[in-house]
N, C-alpha and C positions, 0 to 999 in steps of 0.2 A: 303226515299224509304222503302219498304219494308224489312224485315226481317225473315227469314227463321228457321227451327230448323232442325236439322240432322238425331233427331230421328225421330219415327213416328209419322205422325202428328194426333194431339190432337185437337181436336173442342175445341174452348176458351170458347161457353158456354154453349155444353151438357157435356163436360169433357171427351169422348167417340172416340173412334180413326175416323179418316176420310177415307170413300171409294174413294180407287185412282176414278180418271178421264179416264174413256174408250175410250173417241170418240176422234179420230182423226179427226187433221186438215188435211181438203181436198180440194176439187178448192176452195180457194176463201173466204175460210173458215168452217163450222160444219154445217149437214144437217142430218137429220134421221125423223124415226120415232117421233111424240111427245111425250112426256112422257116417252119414252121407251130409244131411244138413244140420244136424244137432249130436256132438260128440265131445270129445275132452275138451279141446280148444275154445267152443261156444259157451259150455258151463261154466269154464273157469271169467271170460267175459264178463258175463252174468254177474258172478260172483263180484267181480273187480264192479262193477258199475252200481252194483245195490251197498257195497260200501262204502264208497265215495260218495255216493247220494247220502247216507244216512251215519255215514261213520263209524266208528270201530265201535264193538259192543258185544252185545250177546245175541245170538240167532238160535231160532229153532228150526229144524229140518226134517222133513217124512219122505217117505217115497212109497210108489207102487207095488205091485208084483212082480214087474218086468228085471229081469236079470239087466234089461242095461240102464235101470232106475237105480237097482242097488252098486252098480259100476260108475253111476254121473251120481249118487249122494255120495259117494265114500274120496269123488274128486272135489265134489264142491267144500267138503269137511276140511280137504286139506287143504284147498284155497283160500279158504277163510281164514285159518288157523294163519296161514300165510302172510295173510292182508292184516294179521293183527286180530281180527275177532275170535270171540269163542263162539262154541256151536254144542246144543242140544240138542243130539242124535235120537229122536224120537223110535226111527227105525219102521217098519210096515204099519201105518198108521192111512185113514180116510184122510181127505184132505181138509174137509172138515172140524176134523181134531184137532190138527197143525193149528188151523185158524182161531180156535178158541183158546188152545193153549198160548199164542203169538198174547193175546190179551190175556189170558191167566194169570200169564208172567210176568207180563209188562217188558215182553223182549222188542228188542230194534224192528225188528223184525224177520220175515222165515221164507224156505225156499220149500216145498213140494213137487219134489222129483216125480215127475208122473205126467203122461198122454190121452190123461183123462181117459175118455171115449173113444179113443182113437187106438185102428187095428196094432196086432202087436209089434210091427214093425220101426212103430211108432214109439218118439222119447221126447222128453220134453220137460222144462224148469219152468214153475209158477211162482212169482212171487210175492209175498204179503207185508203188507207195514204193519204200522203200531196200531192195537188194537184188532189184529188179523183183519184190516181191509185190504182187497188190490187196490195195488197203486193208481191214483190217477190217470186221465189219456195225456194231461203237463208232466206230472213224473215219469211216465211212459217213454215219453220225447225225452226227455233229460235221461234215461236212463240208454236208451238204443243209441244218444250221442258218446256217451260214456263206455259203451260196448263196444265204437270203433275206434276210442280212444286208448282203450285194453292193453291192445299189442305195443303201444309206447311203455307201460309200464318198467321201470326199473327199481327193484327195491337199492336203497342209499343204505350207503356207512353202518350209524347207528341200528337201523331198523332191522340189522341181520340178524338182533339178536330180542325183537321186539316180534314174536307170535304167540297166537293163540290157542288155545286147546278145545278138544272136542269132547263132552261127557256123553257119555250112553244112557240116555232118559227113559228109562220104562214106566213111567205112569201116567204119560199123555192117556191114554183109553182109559185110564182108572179114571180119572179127575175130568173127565170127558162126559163120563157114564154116570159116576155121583152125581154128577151138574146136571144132568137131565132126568134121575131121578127125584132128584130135590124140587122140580119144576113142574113135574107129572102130578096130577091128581092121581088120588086111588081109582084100581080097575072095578067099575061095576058092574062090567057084563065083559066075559074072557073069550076071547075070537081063536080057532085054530087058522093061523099066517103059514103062507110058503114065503119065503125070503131068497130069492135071486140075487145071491154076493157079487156074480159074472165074474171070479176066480179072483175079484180085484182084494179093496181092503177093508171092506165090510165084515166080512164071516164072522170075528168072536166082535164087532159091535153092535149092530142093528138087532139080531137073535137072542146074546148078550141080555139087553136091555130090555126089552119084548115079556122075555121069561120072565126076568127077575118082574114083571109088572103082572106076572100070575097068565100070562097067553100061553097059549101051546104053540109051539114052534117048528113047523117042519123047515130041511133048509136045503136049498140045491146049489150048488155051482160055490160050494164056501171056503173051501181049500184055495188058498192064494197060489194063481201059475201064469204066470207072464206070458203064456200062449193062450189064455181066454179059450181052454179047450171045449168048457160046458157052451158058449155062443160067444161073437163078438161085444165087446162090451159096452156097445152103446145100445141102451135098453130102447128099442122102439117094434114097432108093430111088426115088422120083418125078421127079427130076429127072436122075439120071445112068444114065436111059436108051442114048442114045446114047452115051456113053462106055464104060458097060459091051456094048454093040455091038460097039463099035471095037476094046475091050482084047480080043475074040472073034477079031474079023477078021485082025487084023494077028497075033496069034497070041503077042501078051505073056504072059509068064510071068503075072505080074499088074498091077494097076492102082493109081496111089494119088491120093485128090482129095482136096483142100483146100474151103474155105474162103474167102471174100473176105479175111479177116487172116490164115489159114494155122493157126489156133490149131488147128480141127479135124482130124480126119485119118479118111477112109474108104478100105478100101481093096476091091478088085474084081479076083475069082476068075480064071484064064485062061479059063474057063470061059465068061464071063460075069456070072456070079452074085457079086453085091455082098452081102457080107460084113454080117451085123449088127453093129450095136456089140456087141452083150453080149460077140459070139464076138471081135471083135475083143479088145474090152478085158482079156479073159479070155485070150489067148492071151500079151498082151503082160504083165499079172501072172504067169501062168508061166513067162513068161522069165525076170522079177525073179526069182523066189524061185527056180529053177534057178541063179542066182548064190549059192546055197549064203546066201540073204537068208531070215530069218524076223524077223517083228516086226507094226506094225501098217500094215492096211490099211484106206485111207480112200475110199470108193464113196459116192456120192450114193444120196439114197434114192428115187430113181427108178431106179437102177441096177441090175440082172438078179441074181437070186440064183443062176446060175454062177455069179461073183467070187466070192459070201459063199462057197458050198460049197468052189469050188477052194482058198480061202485057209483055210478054218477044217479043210480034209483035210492041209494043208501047215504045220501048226499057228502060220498065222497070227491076229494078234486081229484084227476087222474094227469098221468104228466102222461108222457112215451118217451123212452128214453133210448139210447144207442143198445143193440146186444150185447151184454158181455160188462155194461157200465152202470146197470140200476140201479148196485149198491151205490154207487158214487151217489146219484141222483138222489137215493134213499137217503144215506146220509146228511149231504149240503141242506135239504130238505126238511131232516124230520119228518119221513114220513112215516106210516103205518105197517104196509107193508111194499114188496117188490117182486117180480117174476119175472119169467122168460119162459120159454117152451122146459119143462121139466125140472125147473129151479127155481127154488123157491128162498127167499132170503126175511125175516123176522128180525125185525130191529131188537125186540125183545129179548133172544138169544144174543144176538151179532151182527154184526155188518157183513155175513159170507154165505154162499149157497149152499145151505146143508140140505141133503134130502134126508141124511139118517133121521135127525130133527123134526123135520118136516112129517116124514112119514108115522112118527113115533106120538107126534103131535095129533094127528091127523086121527089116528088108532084108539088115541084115548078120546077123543070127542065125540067117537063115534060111541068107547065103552058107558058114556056118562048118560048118552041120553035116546042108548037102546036101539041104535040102528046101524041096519045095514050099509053095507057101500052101496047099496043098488038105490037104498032109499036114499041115502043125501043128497042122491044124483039128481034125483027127481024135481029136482024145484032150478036146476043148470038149463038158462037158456040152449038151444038148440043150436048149433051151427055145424057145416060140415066145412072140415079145418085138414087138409092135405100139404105132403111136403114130399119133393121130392130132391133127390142131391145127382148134381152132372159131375161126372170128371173133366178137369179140363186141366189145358195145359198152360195158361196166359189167364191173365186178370180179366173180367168183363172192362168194357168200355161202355160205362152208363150215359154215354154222350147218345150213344146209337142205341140202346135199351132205347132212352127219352125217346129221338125221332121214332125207332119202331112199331113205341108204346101209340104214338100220334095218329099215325098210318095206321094203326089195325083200332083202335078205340075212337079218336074221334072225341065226337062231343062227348060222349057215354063216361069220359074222366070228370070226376069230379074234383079230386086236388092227386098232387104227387108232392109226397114226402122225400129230399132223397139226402137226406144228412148220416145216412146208415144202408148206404145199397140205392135199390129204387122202390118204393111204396107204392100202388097205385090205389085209390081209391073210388069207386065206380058209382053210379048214381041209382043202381036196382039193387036190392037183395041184402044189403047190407056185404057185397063182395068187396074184396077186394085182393091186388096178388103182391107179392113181392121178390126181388132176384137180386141176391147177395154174393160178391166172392166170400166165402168160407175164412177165418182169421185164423184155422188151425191148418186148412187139410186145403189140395191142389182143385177144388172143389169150388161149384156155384149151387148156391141154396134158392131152392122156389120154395116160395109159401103161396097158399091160396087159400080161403074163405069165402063162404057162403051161405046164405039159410037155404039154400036149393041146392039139394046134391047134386043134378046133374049141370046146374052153373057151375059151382065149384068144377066138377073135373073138363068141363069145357074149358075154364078162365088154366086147368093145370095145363092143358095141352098148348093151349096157345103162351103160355107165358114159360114152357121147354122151349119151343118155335122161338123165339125172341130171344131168349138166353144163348141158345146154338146159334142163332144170327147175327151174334157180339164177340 
């Protein structure tokens, strides 16, 4: 293993002292800016700290479309090799895939080069243990202490001639795709799908898979380009304008979009009408627990109180968990299933957010028992569930959120949750808002709910008010 020095660390071969490591580990792992907050020096970190956490071995690794995903996988390949491990160069893969195959293989575990949802400017290393889980918020901390312990690194004597190799793996999407075939019942009733790649690493999966299940397939934005020229790639109600257009036009049953990594999954009405999370997530826990499933369910606490009602009517337990952390919760748990605003995770499959999965799951349920997306909708409690994101340039300060929240509500709270941002929940409507810094982006996140649409965008306006007032 490695060996450290006490003093300041010294570069072994410009002789010249080393710049600490700035960027903190955050959900999941390091995202910024390219070049700017996330670049050779942070990857290679990365790398140095998820080895020493889990020791020399076999890793698998994917990346996005982004030219500077395929520039931090082809550093982190030789850092590893570096550090002694081998490495499974999957190559343009969902992140999804990465996660199954981490368990496939029974590898140490894997890094997925990729910004997820985040504009293109944007780069970023995710990474996964054994059995494709993220890592803990305790392995978390052990690992961003390990990150600033990096630049001490000096390889010793013997170990100069003690590295690892990288193979080029092309069958992660094979063995990805069998798997979820083999899991799929037969199609009984075939849907024409529009399938929204957002130029990420979807295009030959989701489409892929879809057909081979006898659907017709139309497909937009599937060509992988690190510029997300067809829209931004975070699939939400602002950007998949035109697509929900198209799914109009061409007369698709429905629509389903991704993601720049495929993790997330939204899907869009024949109608047109793009589907909320809550009603999504909430249709797709009905399905679970239709499999004659009761036990616990694991929802983020920014997550739509449909979930809690549908699952605590179907006498499930429900937890609330941190964003970004269900699976953990899932996992420790045993639970049934787990979500978050557009991710959706199946203990059944795996401990990771797959939307290809999700969505693929979701297609066939619907071919088994002859309905539409507009009907399964039908029986989805009602809320109206808004979100809106601030830029900002400093972290909130939920000290003064709290007193603000006191001054403008008053008695009218009923509890505040704030182990994940601030939650507030209100005594009417079933409302409630919440105001998060962002763990990816220089961003504060407002959520709001309500059964009254015009509470709902009251409680958005004043809970912007509050946010900017921090």
């Amino acid at each position: 293993m490695s060996q450290t020095t006490t003093q300041e660390a010294i570069d072994q071969f410009t002789g010249k002292p080393k710049r600490p490591i700035r960027v903190q580990f955050g959900t999941a792992g390091i995202r910024g800016t390219f070049g700017q907050e996330v670049s050779m020096r942070e990857t290679i970190a990365v790398c140095y700290a998820v080895n020493e956490l889990v020791g020399v071995g076999r890793f698998g690794l994917g990346y996005d479309s982004r030219k500077s995903s395929f520039i931090l996988a082809t550093i982190a390949c030789a850092a590893m090799n570096w550090y002694g491990s081998d490495v499974d160069n999957y190559g343009v893969i969902p992140t999804p895939v990465l996660a199954f195959n981490i368990k496939q293989n029974r590898l140490h575990a894997g890094f997925s080069v990729t910004a997820s949802h985040n504009p293109p400017e944007f780069a970023g290393v995710k990474v996964f243990g054994t059995e494709g889980i993220e890592f803990s918020l305790e392995e978390e901390q052990k690992l961003e202490a390990l990150i600033q312990k990096s630049a001490e690194y000096v390889k010793q004597g013997s170990e100069f001639v003690q590295y690892g190799s990288t193979l080029d793996n092309e069958e992660a999407i094979w063995s990805y795709r069998e798997a979820i075939l083999r899991m799929t019942g037969s199609t009984k009733k075939s849907f024409k799908i529009l399938v929204d790649c957002a130029n990420g690493t979807s295009g030959n999966v989701t489409p892929s898979i879809l057909s081979e299940l006898g659907h017709n397939m139309v497909t937009v934005n599937a060509h992988p380009s690190g510029m997300f020229p067809g829209r931004l790639p975070e699939p939400m109600l602002e950007t998949l304008g035109e697509v929900a257009a198209l799914t109009r036009n061409i007369g698709a049953d429905f629509a389903i979009a991704h993601d720049g990594d495929a993790d997330r999954l939204v899907m869009i009405e024949s109608n047109g009408n793009v589907i909320p999370d809550y009603a999504l997530a909430t249709l797709i826990l009905k399905t679970t627990i239709e499999k004659n499933k009761r036990g616990t369910v694991i929802i983020s606490l920014n997550s739509s109180k449909a979930l809690e009602k549908v699952a605590l009517e179907s006498g499930c337990r429900v937890v609330r968990s941190r964003i970004g952390k269900t699976f953990q919760e899932l996992y420790k748990r045993r639970g049934i299933y787990a979500s978050e605003p557009s991710k959706i995770v199946d203990p059944k499959w795996g401990y990771w957010e797959d939307g290809i999965c999700a969505g693929i799951m979701l297609t066939q349920y619907l071919s088994e028992h002859d309905l539409s997306l507009h009907e399964a909708l039908a029986s989805i409690p009602k809320y109206y569930n808004f979100q809106k994101n601030i830029t900002t340039g400093s972290v909130v300060d939920y000290n003064i959120v709290k007193a603000q929240i006191a001054k403008e509500f008053g008695d009218q709270v009923e509890s505040i949750e704030d182990f994940d941002g601030v939650k507030v929940n209100l005594k009417s409507n079933d409302s409630w808002f919440m105001i998060r810094s962002s763990g990816t982006e220089k961003k504060v996140r407002i959520y709001v709910e309500s059964n009254i649409e015009p509470k709902a965008r009251g409680l958005l306006e004043l809970a912007i008010k509050i946010a900017q007032s921090s």
